[in-house]
mmCIF file as Biopython writes it, N, C-alpha, C and O atoms, coordinates in Angstrom:
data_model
#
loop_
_atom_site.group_PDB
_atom_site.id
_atom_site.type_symbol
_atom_site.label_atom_id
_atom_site.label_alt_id
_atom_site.label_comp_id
_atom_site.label_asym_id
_atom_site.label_entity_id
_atom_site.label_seq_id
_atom_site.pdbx_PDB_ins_code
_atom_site.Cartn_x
_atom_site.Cartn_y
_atom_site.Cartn_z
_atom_site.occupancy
_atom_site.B_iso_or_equiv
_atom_site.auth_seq_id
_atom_site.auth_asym_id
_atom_site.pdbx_PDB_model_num
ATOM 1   N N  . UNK A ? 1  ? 0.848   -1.178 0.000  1.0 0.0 1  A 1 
ATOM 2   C CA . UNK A ? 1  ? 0.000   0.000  0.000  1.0 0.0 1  A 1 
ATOM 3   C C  . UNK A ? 1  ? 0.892   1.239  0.000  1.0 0.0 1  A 1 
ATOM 4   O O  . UNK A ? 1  ? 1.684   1.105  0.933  1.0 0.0 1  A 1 
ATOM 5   N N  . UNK A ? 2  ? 1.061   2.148  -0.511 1.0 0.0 2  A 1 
ATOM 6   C CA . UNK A ? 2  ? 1.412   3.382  -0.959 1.0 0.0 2  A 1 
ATOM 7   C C  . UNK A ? 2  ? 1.278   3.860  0.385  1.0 0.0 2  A 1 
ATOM 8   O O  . UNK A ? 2  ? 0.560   3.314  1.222  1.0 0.0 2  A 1 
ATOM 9   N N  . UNK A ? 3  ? 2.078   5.036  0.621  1.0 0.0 3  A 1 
ATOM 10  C CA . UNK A ? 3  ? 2.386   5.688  2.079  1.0 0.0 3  A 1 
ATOM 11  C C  . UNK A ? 3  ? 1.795   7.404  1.474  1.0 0.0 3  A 1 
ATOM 12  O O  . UNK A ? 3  ? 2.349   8.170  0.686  1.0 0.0 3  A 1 
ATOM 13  N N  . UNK A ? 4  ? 0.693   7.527  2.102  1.0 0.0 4  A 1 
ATOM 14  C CA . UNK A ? 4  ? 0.579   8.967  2.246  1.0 0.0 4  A 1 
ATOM 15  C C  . UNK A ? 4  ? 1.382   10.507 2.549  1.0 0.0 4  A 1 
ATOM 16  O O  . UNK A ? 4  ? 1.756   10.620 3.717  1.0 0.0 4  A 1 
ATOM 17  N N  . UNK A ? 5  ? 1.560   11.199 2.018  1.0 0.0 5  A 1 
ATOM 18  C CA . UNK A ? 5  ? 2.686   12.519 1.923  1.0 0.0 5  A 1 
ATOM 19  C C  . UNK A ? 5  ? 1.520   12.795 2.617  1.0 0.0 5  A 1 
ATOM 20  O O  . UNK A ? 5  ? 0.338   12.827 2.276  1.0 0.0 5  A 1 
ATOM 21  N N  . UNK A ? 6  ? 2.285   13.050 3.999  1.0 0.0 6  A 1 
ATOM 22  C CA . UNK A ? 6  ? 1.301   14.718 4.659  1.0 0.0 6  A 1 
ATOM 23  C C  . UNK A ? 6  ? 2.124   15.546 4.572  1.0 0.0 6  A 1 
ATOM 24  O O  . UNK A ? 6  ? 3.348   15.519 4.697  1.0 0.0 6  A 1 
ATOM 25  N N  . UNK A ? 7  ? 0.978   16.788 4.209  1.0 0.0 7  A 1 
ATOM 26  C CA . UNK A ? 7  ? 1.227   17.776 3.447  1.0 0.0 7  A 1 
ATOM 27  C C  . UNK A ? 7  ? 0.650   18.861 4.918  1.0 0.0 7  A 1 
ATOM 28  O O  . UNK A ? 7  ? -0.169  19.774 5.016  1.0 0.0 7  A 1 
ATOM 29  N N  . UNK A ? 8  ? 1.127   18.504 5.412  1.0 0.0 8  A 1 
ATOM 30  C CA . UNK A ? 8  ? 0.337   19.532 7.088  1.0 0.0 8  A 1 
ATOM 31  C C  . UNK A ? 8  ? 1.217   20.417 7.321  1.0 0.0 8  A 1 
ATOM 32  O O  . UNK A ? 8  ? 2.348   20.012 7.054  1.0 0.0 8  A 1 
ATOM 33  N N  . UNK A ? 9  ? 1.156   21.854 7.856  1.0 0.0 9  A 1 
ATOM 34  C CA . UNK A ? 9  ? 2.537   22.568 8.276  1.0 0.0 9  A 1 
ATOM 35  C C  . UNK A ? 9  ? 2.404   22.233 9.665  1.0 0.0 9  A 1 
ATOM 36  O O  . UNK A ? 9  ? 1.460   21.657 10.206 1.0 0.0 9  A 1 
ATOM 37  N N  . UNK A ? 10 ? 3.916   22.847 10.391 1.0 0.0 10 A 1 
ATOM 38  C CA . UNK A ? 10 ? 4.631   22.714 11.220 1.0 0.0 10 A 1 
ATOM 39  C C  . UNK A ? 10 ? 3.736   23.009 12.741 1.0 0.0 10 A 1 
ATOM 40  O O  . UNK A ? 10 ? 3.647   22.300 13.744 1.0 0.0 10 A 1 
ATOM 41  N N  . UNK A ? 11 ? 3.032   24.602 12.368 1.0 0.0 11 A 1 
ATOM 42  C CA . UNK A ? 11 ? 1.773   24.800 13.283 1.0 0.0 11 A 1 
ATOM 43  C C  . UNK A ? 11 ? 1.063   25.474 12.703 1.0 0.0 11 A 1 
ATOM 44  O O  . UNK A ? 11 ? 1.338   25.753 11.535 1.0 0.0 11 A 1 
ATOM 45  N N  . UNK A ? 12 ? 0.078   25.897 13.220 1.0 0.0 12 A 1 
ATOM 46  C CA . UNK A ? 12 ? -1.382  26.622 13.254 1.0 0.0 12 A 1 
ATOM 47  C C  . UNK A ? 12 ? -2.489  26.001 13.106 1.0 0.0 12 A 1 
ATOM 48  O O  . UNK A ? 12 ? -2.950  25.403 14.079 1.0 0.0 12 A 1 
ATOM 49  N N  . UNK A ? 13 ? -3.402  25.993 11.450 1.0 0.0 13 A 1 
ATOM 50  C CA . UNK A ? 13 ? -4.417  25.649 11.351 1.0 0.0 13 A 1 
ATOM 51  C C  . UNK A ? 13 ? -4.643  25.222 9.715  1.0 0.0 13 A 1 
ATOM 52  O O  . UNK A ? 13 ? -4.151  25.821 8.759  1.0 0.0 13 A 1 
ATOM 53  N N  . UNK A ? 14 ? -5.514  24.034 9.659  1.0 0.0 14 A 1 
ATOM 54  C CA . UNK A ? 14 ? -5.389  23.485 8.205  1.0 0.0 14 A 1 
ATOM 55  C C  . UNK A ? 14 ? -7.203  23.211 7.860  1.0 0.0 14 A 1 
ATOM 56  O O  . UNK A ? 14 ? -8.012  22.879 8.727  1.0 0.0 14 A 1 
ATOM 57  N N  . UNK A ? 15 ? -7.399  23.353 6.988  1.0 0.0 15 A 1 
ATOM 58  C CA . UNK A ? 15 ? -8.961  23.224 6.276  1.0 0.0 15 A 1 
ATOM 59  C C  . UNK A ? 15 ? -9.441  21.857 5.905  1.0 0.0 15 A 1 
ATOM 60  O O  . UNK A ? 15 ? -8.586  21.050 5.539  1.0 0.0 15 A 1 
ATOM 61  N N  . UNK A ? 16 ? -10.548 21.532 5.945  1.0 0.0 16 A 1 
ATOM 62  C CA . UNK A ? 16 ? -10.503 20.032 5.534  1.0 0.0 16 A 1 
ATOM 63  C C  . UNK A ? 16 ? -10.074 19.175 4.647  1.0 0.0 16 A 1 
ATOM 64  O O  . UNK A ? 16 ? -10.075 17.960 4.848  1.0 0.0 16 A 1 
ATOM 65  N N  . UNK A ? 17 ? -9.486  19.977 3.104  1.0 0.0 17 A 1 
ATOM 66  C CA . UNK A ? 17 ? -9.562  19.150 1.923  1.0 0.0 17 A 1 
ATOM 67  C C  . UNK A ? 17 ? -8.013  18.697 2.758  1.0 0.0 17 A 1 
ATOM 68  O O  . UNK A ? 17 ? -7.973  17.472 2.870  1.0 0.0 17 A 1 
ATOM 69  N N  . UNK A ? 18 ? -6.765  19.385 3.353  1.0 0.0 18 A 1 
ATOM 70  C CA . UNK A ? 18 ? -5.643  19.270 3.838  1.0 0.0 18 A 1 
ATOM 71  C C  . UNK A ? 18 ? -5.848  17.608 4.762  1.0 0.0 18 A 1 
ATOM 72  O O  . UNK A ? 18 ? -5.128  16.631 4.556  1.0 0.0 18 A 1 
ATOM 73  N N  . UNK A ? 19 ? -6.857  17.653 5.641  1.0 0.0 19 A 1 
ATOM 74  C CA . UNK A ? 19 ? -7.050  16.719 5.914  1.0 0.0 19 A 1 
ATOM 75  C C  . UNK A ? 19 ? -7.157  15.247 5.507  1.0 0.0 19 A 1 
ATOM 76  O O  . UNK A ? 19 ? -6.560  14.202 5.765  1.0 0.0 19 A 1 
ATOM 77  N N  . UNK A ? 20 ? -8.334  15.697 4.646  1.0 0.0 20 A 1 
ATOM 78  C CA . UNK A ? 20 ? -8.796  14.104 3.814  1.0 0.0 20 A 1 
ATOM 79  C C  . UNK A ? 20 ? -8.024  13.861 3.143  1.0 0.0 20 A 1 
ATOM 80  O O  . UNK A ? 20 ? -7.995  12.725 2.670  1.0 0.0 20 A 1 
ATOM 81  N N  . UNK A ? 21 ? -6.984  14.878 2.774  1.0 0.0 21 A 1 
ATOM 82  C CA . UNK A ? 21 ? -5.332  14.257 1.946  1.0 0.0 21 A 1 
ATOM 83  C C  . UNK A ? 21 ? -4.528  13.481 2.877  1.0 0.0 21 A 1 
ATOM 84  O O  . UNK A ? 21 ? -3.500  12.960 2.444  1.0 0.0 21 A 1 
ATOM 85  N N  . UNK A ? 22 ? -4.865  13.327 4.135  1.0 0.0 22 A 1 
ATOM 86  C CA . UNK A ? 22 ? -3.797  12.591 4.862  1.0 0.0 22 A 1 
ATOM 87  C C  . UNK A ? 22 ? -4.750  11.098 5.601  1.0 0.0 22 A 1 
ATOM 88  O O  . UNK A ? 22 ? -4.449  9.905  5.589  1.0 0.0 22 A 1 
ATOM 89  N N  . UNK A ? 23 ? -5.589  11.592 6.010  1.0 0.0 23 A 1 
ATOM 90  C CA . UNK A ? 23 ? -6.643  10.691 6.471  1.0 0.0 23 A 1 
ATOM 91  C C  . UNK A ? 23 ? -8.004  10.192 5.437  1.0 0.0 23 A 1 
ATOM 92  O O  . UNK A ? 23 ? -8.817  10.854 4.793  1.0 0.0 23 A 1 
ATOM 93  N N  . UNK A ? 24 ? -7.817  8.749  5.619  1.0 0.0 24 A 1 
ATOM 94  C CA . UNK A ? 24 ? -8.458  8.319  4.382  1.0 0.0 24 A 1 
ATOM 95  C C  . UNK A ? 24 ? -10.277 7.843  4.865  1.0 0.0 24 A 1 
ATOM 96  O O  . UNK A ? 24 ? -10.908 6.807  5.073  1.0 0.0 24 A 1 
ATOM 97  N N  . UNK A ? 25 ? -10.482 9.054  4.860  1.0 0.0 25 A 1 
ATOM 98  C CA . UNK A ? 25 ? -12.028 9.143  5.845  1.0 0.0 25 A 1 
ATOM 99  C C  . UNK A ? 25 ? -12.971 9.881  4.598  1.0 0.0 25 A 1 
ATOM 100 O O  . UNK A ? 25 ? -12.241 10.688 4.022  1.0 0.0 25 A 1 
ATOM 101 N N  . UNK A ? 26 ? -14.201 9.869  4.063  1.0 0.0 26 A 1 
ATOM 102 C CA . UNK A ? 26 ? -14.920 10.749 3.468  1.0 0.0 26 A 1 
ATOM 103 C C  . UNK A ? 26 ? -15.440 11.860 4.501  1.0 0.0 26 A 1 
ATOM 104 O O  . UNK A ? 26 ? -15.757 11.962 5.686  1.0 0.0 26 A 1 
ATOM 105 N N  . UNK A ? 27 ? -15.349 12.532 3.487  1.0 0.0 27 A 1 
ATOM 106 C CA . UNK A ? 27 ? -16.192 13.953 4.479  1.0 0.0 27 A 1 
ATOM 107 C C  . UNK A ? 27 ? -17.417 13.690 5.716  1.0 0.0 27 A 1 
ATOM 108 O O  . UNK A ? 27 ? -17.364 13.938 6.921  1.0 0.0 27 A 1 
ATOM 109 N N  . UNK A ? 28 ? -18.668 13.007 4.777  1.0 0.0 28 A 1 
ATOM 110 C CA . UNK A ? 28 ? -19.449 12.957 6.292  1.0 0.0 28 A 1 
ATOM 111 C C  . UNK A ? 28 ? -18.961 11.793 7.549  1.0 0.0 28 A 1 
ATOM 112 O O  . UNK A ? 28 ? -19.222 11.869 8.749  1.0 0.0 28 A 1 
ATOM 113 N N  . UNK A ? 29 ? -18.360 10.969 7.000  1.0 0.0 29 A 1 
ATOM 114 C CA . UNK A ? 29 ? -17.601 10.076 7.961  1.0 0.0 29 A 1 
ATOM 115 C C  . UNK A ? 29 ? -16.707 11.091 9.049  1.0 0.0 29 A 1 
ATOM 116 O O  . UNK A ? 29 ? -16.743 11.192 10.276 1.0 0.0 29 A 1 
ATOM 117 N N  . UNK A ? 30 ? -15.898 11.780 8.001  1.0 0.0 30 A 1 
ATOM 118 C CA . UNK A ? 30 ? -15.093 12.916 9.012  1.0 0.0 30 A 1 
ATOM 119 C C  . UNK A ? 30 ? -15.790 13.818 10.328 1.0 0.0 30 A 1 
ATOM 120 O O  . UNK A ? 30 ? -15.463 13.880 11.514 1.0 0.0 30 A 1 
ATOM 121 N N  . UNK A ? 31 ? -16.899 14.482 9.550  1.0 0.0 31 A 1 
ATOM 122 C CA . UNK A ? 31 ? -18.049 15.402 10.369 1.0 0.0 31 A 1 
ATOM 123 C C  . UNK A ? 31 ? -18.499 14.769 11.557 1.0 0.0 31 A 1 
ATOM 124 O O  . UNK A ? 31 ? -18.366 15.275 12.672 1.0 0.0 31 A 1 
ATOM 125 N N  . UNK A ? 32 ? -19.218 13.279 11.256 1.0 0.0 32 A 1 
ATOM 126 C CA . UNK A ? 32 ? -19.943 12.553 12.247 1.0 0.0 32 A 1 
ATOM 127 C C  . UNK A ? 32 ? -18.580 12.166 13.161 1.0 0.0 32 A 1 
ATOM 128 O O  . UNK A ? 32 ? -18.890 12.151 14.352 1.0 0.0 32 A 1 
ATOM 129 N N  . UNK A ? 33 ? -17.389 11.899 12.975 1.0 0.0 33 A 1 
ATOM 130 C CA . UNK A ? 33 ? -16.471 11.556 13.824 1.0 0.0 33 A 1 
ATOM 131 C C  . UNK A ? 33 ? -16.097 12.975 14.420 1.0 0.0 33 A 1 
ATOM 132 O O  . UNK A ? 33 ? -15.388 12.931 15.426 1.0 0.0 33 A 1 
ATOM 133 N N  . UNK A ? 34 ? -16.348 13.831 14.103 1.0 0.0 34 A 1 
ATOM 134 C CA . UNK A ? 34 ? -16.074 15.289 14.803 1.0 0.0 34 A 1 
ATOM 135 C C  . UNK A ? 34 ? -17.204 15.180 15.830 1.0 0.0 34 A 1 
ATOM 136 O O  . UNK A ? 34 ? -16.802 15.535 16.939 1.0 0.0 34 A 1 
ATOM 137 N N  . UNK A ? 35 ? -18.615 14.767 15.817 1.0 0.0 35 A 1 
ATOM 138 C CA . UNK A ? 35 ? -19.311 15.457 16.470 1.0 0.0 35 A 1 
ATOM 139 C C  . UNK A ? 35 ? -19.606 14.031 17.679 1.0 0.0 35 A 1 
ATOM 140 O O  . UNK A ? 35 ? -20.489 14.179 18.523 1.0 0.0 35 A 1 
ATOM 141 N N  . UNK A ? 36 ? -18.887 12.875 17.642 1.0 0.0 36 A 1 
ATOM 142 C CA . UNK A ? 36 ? -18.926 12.195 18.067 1.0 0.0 36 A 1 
ATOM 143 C C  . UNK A ? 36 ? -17.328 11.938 19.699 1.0 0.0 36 A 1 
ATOM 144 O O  . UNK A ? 36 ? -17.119 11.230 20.684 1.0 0.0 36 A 1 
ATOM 145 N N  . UNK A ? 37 ? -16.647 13.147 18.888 1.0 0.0 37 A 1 
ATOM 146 C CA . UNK A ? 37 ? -15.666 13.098 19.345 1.0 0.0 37 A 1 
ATOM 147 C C  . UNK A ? 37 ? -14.122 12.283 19.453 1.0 0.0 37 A 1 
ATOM 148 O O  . UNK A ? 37 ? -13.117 12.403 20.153 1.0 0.0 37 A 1 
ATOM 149 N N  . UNK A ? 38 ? -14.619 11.299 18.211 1.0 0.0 38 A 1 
ATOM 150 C CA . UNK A ? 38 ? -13.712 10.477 17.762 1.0 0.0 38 A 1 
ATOM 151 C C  . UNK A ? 38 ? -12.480 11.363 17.027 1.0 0.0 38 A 1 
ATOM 152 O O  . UNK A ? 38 ? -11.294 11.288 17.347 1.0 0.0 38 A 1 
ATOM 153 N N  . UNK A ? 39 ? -13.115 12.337 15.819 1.0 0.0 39 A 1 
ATOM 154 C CA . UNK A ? 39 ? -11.980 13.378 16.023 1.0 0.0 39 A 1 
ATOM 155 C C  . UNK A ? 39 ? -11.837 14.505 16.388 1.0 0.0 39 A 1 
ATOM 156 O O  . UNK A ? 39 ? -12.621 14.710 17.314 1.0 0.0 39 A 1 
ATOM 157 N N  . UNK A ? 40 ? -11.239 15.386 16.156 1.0 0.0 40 A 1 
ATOM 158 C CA . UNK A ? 40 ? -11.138 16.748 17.108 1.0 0.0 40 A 1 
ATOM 159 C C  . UNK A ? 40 ? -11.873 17.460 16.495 1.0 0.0 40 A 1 
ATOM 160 O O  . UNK A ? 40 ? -11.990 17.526 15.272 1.0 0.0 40 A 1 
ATOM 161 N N  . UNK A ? 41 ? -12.592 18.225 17.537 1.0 0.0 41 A 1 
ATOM 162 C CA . UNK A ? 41 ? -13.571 19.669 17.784 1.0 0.0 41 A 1 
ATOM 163 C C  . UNK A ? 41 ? -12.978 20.489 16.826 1.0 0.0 41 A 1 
ATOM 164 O O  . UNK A ? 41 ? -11.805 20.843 16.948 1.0 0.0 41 A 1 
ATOM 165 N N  . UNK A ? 42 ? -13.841 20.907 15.657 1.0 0.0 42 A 1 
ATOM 166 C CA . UNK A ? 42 ? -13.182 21.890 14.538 1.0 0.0 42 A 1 
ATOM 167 C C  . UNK A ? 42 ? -12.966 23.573 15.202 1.0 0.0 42 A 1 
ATOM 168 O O  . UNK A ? 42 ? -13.495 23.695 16.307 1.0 0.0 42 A 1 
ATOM 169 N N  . UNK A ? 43 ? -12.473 24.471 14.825 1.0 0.0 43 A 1 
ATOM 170 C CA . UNK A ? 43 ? -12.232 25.982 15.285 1.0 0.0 43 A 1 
ATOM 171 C C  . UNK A ? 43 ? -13.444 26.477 14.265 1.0 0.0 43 A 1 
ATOM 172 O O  . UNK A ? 43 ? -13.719 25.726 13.329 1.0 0.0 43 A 1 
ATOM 173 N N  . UNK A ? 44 ? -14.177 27.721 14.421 1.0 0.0 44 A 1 
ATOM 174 C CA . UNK A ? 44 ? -14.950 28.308 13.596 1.0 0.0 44 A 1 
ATOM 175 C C  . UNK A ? 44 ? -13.975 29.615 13.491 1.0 0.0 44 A 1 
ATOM 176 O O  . UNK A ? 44 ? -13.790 30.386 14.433 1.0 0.0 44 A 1 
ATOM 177 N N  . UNK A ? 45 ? -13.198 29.783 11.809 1.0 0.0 45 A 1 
ATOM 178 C CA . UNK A ? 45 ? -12.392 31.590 11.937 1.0 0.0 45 A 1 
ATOM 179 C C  . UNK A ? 45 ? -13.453 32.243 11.667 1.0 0.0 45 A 1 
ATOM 180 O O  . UNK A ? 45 ? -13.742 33.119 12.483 1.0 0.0 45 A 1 
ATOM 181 N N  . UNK A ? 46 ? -14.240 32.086 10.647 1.0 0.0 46 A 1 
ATOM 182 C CA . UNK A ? 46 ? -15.535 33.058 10.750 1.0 0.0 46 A 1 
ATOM 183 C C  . UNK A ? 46 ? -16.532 31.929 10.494 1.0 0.0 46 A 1 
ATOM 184 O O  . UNK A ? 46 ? -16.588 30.720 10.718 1.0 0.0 46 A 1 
ATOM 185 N N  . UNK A ? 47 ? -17.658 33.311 9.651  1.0 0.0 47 A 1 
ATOM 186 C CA . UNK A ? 47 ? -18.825 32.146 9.561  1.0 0.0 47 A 1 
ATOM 187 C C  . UNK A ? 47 ? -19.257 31.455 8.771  1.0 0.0 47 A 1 
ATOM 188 O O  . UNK A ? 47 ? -20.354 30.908 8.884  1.0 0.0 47 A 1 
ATOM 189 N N  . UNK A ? 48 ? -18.214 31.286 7.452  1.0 0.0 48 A 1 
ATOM 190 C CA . UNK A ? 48 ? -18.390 30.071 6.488  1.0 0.0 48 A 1 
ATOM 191 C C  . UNK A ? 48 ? -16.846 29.656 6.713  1.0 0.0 48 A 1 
ATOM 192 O O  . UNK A ? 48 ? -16.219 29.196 5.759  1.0 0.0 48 A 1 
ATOM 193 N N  . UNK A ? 49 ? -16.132 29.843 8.186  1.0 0.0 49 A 1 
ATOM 194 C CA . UNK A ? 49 ? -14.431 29.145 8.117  1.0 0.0 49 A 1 
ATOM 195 C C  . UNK A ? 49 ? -14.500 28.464 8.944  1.0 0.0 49 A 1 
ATOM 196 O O  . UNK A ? 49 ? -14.791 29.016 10.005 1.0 0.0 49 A 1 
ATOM 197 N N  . UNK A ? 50 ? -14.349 27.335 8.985  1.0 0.0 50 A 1 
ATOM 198 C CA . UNK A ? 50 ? -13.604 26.310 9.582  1.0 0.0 50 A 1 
ATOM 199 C C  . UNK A ? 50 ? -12.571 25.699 9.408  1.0 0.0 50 A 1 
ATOM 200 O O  . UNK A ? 50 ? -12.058 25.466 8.314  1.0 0.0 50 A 1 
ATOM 201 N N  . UNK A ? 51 ? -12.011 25.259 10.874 1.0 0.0 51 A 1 
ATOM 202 C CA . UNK A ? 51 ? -10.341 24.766 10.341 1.0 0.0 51 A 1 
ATOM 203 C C  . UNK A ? 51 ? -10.440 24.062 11.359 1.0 0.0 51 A 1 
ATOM 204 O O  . UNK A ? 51 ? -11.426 24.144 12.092 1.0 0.0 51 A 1 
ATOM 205 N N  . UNK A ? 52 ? -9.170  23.028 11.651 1.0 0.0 52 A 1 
ATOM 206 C CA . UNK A ? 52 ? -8.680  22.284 12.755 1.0 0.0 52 A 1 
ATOM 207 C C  . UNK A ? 52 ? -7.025  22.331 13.130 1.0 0.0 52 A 1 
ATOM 208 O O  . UNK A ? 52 ? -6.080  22.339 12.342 1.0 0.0 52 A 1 
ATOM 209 N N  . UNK A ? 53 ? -7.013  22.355 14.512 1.0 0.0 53 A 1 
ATOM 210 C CA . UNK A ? 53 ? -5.219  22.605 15.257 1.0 0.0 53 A 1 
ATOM 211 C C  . UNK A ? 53 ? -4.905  21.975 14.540 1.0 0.0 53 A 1 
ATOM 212 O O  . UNK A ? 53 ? -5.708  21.151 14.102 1.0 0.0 53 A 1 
ATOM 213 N N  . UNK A ? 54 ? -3.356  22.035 13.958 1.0 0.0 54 A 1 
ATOM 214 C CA . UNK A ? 54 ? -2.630  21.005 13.239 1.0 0.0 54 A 1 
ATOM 215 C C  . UNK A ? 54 ? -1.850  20.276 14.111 1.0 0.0 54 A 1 
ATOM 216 O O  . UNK A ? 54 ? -1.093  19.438 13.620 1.0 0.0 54 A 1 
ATOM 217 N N  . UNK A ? 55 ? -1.906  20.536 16.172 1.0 0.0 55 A 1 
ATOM 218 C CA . UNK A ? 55 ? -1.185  20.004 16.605 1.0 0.0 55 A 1 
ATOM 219 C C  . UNK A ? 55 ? -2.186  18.994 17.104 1.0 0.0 55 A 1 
ATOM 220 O O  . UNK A ? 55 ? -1.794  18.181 17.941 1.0 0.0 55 A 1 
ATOM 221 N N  . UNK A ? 56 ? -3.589  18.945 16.634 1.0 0.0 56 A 1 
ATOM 222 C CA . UNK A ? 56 ? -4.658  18.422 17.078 1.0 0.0 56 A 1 
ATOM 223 C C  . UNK A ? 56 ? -4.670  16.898 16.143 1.0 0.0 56 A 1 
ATOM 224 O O  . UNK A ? 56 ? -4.738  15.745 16.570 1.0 0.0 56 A 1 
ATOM 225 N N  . UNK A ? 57 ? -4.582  17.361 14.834 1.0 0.0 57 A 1 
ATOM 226 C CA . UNK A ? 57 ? -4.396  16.213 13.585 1.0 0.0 57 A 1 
ATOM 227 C C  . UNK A ? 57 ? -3.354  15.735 13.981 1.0 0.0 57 A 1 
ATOM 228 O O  . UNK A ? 57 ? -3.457  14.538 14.246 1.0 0.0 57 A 1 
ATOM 229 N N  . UNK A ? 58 ? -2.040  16.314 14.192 1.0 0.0 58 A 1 
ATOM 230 C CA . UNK A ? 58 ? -0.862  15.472 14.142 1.0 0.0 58 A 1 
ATOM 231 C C  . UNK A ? 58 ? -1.222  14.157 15.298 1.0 0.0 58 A 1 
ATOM 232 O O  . UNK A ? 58 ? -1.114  12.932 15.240 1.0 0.0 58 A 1 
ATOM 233 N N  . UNK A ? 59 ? -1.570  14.867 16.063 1.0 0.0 59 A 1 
ATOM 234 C CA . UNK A ? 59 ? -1.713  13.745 17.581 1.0 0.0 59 A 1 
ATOM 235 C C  . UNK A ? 59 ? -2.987  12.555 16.768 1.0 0.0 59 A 1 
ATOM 236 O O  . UNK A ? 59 ? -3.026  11.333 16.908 1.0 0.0 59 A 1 
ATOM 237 N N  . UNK A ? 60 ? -3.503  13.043 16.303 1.0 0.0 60 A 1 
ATOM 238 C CA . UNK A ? 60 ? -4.952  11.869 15.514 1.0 0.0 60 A 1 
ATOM 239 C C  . UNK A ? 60 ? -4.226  10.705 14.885 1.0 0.0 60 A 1 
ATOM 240 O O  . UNK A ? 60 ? -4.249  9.507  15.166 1.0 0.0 60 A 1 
ATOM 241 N N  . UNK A ? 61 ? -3.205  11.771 13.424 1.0 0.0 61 A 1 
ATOM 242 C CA . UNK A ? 61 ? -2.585  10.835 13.273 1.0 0.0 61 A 1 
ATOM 243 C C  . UNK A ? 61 ? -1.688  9.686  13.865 1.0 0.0 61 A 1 
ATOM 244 O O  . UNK A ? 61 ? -1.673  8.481  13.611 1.0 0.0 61 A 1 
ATOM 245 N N  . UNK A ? 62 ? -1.097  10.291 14.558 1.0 0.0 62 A 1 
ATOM 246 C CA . UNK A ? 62 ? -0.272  9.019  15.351 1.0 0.0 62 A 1 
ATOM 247 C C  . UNK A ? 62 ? -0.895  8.346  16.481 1.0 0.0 62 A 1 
ATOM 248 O O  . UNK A ? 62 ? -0.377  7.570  17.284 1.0 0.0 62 A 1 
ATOM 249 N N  . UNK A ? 63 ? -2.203  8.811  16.406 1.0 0.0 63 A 1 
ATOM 250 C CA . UNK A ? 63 ? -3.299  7.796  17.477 1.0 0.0 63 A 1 
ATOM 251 C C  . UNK A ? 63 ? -4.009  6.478  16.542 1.0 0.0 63 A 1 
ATOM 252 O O  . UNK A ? 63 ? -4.261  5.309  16.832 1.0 0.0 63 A 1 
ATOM 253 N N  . UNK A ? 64 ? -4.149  7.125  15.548 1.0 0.0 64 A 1 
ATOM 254 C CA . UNK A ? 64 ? -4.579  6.124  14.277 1.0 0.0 64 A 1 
ATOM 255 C C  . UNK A ? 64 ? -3.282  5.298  13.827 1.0 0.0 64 A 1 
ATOM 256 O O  . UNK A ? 64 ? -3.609  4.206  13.363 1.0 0.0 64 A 1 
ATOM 257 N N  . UNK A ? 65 ? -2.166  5.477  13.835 1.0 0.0 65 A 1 
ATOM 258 C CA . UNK A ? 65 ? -1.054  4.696  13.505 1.0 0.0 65 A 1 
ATOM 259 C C  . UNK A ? 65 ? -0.965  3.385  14.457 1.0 0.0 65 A 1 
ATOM 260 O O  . UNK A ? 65 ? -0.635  2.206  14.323 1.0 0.0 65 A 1 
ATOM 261 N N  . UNK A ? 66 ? -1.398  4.159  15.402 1.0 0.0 66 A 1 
ATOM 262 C CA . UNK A ? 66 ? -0.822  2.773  16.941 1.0 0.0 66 A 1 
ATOM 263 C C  . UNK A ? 66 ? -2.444  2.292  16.731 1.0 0.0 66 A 1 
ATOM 264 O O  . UNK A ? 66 ? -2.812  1.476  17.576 1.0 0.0 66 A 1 
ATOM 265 N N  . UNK A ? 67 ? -3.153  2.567  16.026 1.0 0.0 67 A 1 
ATOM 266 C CA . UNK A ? 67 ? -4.443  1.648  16.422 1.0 0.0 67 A 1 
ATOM 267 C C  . UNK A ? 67 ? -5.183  2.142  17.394 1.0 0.0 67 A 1 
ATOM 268 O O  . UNK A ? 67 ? -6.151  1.422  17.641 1.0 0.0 67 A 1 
ATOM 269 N N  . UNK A ? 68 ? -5.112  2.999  17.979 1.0 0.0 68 A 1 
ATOM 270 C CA . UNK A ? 68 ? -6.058  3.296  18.834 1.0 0.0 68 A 1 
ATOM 271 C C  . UNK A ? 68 ? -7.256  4.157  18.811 1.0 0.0 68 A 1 
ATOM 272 O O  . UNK A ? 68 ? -7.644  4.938  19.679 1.0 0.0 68 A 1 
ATOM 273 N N  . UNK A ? 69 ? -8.006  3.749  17.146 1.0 0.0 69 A 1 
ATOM 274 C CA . UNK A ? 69 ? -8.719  4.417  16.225 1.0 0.0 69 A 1 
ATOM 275 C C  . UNK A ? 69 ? -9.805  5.298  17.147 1.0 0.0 69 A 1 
ATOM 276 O O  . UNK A ? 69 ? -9.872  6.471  16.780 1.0 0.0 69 A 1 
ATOM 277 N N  . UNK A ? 70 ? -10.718 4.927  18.340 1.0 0.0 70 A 1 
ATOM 278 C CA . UNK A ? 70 ? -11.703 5.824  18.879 1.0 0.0 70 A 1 
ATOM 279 C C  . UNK A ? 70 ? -11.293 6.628  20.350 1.0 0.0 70 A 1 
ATOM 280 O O  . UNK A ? 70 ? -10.293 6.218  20.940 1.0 0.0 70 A 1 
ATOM 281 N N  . UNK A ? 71 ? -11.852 7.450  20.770 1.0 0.0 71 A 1 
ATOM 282 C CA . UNK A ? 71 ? -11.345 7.869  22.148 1.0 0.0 71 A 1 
ATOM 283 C C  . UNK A ? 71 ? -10.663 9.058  21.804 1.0 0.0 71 A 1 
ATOM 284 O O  . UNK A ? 71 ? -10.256 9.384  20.689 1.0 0.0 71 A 1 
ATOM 285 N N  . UNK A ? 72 ? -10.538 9.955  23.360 1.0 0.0 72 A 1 
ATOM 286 C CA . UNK A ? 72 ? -10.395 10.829 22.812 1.0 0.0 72 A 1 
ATOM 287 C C  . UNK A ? 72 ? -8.763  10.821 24.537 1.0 0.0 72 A 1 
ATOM 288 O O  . UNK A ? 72 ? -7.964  11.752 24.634 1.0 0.0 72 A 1 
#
């Protein structure tokens, strides 16, 4: 299986398409795991912006690496 390039910066904040490039989730799969708390609580910058910590994803990712796919 091919190894995913994340494409995430170092810090701040990244938009969803940034996401679903690294995590192989569809969008409403993504949403319902947001509101479920499986993944992290999105930021609102205004009122059609949303974004998520990138120190928030990084930690997802390497929670999803070790398998420890739900939980927060």
């Amino acid at each position: 299986m091919a190894q995913r390039k994340l494409s995430l910066p170092e810090f701040g904040v990244v938009r969803l398409p940034q996401i679903l490039a690294c995590i192989p989730v569809c969008e409403s799969a993504w949403w319902e795991g947001c509101r479920t708390g499986r993944y992290p609580k999105p930021v609102k910058l205004g009122p059609r912006t949303t974004a998520w910590r990138v120190e928030d994803i990084k930690e997802l990712i390497e929670r999803l690496g070790k398998g420890e796919g739900s939980g927060k």
